[in-house]
Structure formats: structure tokens, C-alpha cells
Residue, then its C-alpha position, 0 to 999 in steps of 0.5 A: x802926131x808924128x808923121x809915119x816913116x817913109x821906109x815902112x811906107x814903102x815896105x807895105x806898099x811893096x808887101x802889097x804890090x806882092x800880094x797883087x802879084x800872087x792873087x793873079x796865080x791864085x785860082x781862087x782869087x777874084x784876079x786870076x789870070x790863067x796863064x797860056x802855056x805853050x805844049x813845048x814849055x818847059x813849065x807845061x805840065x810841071x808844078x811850080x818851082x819849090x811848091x810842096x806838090x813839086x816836092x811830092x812829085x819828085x818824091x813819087x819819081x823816086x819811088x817808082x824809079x826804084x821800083x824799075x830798078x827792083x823788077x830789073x833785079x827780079x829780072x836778073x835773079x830769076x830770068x835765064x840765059x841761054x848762052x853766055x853773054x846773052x841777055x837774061x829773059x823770062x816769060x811774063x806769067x813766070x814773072x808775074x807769079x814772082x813779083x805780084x808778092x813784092x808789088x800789085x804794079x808788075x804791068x804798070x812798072x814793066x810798061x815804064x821799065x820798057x819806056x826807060x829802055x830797061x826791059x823790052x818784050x812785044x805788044x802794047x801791054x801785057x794781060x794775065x793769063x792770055x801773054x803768059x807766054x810772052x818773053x821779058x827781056x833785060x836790057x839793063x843788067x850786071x854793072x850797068x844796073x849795080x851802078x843804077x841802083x848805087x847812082x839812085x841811092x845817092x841821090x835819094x837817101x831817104x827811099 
């Protein structure tokens, strides 16, 4: 009988040693440790890195990254300004009657445009019917949005 090589040893004692090390982040694995996060950590909140749901996360920013920039371009096309070098607004029932056949996010996307500093408009949120009369305002027009939209499609070539 031979005696086994020392380097195939040392090879499935390591593959071991790294198995060890991932049953600890496996949640289902009888040696789960939780990991106590500080709120201030910048893995707080985030996937792991090169994980599958990071991937979907980053795609799902894509998207709605560019949906804030399509609802600015709907903005832009049919707000209005009422002098020269103001910024174009619109009221949010004029707004709504256009976008809802492009998307059924019109709020959700205006609060997050809002929070980009790409629209701003008054209260927290915006109700059909009752803030009809409420005025958008595009913050993020002309070249700046050109080159928003032109910085976004370089960078996700496939959305």
C-alpha cells in the first residue's frame, strides 16, 4: 500500500478548512454565526459581493434609474415654461394622465426622482384626484438630462 501524497492531503484539508468558513454565513448550517453589523457599515443593508441577488440588485437600480430619467423626458416634453430660462413644470393630474400609459409607478417614481434632486413639487406624497392641482417641477433639464440619459446608457448597455 502506498502512502498518500502530502500535497492532496493538504489540498482537502484546505477544501475543508474552506467549507468551515462558509457553513458560519450559511444560515441554514448547524454553525451559523449571525454577524452583528454596525448601521454605519458599508455591508449594513447590501448584499455580498459577487452574489447573484447583488447582481439583481444592481440590475433593478438600473431600471429604475431609468425610469426617473424617462418621467424627466415626459417632463420635459409636455411640461411648460412660462418664461425663457425658467424651469418647465406641470400639474400632477396633467402628469399623471400622460404617464400612467407608460408606467402604473408615476408616485413611487416622482418620490424617488424627488429624492435624486430631479423634480421637486410640495408634501410628502401625491394622491390622485385630491393634488391634482399640485405643480411638478423639473429640476434636471436640457443638456444636463441629454447627458444623464447618454452617462446611464454607457453604463447599462443592456436596459
Amino acid at each position: 500500500m502506498s502512502i498518500p501524497d502530502k500535497s492532496l492531503f493538504n489540498k482537502f484539508k484546505e477544501m475543508e478548512q474552506n467549507q468551515a468558513i462558509r457553513s458560519k454565513d450559511n444560515v441554514y448550517s448547524k454553525d451559523f454565526e449571525p454577524k452583528k453589523l454596525d448601521k454605519d457599515s458599508s455591508e449594513y443593508g447590501r448584499p455580498k459581493p459577487g452574489t447573484l441577488t447583488e447582481q439583481r440588485a444592481k440590475k433593478a437600480a438600473a431600471h429604475v434609474h431609468r425610469e426617473m430619467l424617462t418621467l424627466c423626458e415626459v417632463l420635459e416634453d409636455y411640461g411648460k415654461k412660462d418664461k425663457e430660462g425658467e424651469p418647465t413644470r406641470i400639474t400632477f393630474g396633467r402628469l399623471f394622465t400622460i404617464y400612467v400609459n407608460i408606467s402604473d409607478k408615476v408616485v413611487g417614481t416622482l418620490l424617488r426622482a424627488r429624492k435624486h434632486k430631479m423634480v421637486d413639487f410640495e408634501g410628502e406624497m401625491l394622491f390622485q384626484k385630491r393634488d391634482d392641482h399640485v405643480v411638478i417641477t423639473l429640476l434636471l433639464e436640457g443638456t444636463e438630462l441629454k447627458e444623464a440619459i447618454r452617462a446611464h446608457a454607457a453604463a447599462n448597455p443592456k436596459d
